[in-house]
N, C-alpha and C positions, 0 to 999 in steps of 0.2 A: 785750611783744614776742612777734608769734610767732616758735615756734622755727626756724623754717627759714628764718628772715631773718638769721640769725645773722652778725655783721660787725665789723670792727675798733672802730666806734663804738656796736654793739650785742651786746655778747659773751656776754650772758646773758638769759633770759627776765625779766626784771624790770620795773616801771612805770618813768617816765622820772625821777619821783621815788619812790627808793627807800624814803627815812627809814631806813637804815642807814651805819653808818662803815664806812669800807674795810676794818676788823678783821670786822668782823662779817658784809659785803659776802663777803670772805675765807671764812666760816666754810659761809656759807651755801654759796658756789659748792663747795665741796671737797666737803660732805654729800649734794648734789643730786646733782655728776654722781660723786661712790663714788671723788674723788682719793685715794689713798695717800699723804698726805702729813703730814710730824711740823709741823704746823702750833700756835702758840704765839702768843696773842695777849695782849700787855701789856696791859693797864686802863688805862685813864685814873682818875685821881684827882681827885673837886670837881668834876665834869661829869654835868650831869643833861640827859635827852636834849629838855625843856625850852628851852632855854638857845640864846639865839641866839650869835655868833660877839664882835659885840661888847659880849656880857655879860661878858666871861672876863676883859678887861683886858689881851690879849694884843696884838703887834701885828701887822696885817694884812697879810699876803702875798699879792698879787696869785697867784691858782692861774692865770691866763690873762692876758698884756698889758691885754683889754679887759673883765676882772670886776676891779672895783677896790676895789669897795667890797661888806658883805654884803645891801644891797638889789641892788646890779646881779648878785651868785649868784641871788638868789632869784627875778628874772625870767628870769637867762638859761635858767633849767629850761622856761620856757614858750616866751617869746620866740626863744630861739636852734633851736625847730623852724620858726620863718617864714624865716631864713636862708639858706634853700635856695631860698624863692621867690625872687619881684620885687619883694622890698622890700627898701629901707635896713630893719637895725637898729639903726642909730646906731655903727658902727664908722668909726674916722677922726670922730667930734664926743667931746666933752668928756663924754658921757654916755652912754654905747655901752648897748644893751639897756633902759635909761632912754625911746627916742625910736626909731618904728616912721612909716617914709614911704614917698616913692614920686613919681616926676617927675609922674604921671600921676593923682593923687591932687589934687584942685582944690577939691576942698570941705573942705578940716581941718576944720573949726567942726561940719558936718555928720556926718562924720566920729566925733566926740567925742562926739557927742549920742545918735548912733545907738549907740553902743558903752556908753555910761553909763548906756542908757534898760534893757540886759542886765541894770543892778543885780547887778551881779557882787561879790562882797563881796572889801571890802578894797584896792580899785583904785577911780583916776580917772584919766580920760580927758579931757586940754586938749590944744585945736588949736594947732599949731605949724608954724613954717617953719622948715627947719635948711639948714647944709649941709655936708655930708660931703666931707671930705679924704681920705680914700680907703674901698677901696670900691667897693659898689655906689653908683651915682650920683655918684660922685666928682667935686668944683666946680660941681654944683648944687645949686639951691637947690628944695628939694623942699618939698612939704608932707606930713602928715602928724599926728603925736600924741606925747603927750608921758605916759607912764604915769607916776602918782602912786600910791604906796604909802601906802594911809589904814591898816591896819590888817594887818600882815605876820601874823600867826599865822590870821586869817580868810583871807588872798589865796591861790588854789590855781592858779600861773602855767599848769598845761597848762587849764584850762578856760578861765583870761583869754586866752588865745592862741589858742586854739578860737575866744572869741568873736570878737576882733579879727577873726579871719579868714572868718568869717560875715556880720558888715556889709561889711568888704571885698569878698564874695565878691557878695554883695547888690547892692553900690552900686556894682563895678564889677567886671561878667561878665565883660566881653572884656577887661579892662586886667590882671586880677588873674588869676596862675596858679597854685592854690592845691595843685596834685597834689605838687609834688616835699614839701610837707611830710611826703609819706611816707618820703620816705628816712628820716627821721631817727622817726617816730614808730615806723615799723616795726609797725604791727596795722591788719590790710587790712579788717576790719569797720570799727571806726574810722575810717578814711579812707572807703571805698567809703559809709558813713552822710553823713560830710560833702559829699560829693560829689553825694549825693544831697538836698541839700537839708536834711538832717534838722536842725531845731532842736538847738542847744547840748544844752539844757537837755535835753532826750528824751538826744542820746547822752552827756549826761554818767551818766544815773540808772542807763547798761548800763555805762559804765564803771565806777563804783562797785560793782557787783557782783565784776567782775576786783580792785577793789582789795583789798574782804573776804576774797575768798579769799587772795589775796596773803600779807595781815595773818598767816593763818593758819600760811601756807608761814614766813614768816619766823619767827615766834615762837621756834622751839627754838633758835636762831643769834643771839640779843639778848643783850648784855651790859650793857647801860643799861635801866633805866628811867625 
């Protein structure tokens, strides 16, 4: 994020995916910005930061009405910055962040092909018809995609999301309005690259650079390994 974009949905300099708990989330904002505060963070016990959600045997609490399950978390980290466009993300269907459309979207199959040919790891991409009960597009029947999670420890949802919105952006100029994903992504290189045409794959390799450093910034603030 940069910092001067600073907002209710984006309160701290961080990637969109942290890879910290809110304890450690915690530790780190108080360190950075010099909080004075008697801050005490209990440990989790039998939790290796490994370990997906349902490894643990626990049961699942929806953190949001339409993250239901822990594949539908792990896309909406990518997915829920297209939300702000012109597209369904599947809120109001039985698989909300699962299924990414669009009234104006005519080719699914095309669609799916163009997106899969990214060889994006860990995702696939099948053509689909849905229709959303509320919403955007609410009682139509739109087309659109159907994101399959082959390999969730390989899938990195903000580059699958990047992509999606690159063939979209490709296959349809004028129908697709791809800007307000800024709101939510908040780093105006990033956006201003996409905008510019720039290949995934190119602005993913500057992003990975922010996220090393990143790594860096957080290490002192870890409680897990």
């Amino acid at each position: 994020m940069d910092p001067d974009l600073r907002s209710f949905t984006a309160p701290h300099p961080i990637p969109v995916r942290s890879g910290l708990t809110i304890g450690e989330f915690a530790r780190l904002v108080a360190g950075e910005r010099g909080i004075r505060v008697d801050l005490t963070v209990v440990p989790l016990e039998g939790w290796r930061r490994t370990q997906w959600f349902d490894e643990l045997r626990l049961p699942w609490v929806n953190p949001s009405p339409n993250i239901r399950s822990p594949q539908q978390a792990l896309l909406y980290a990518g997915v829920g910055l297209l939300e702000s466009t012109n597209l369904s993300v599947g809120r109001g269907t039985e698989r909300p962040f699962e299924l990414v459309g669009a009234a104006w979207i005519d080719d699914p199959a095309g669609v799916a092909d163009a997106a899969n040919a990214l060889a994006m790891p860990g995702i696939r991409f099948e053509p689909v018809r849905f229709t959303p009960a509320s919403s955007e597009y609410a009682g139509q029947t739109i087309g659109g995609v159907r994101l399959v999670v082959t390999a969730r420890d390989e899938l990195r949802p903000v580059r699958m999301a990047l992509g999606l919105a690159q063939v979209l952006r490709d296959r349809y100029p004028v129908q697709f309005r791809p800007a307000a994903i800024q709101d939510l992504l908040v780093n105006r290189e990033a956006m201003w690259a996409f905008l510019r045409r720039e290949p995934v794959d190119r602005l993913w390799r500057w992003l990975l650079a922010d996220e090393a450093a990143f790594r860096l910034r957080r290490e002192p603030y870890l409680l897990y390994r």
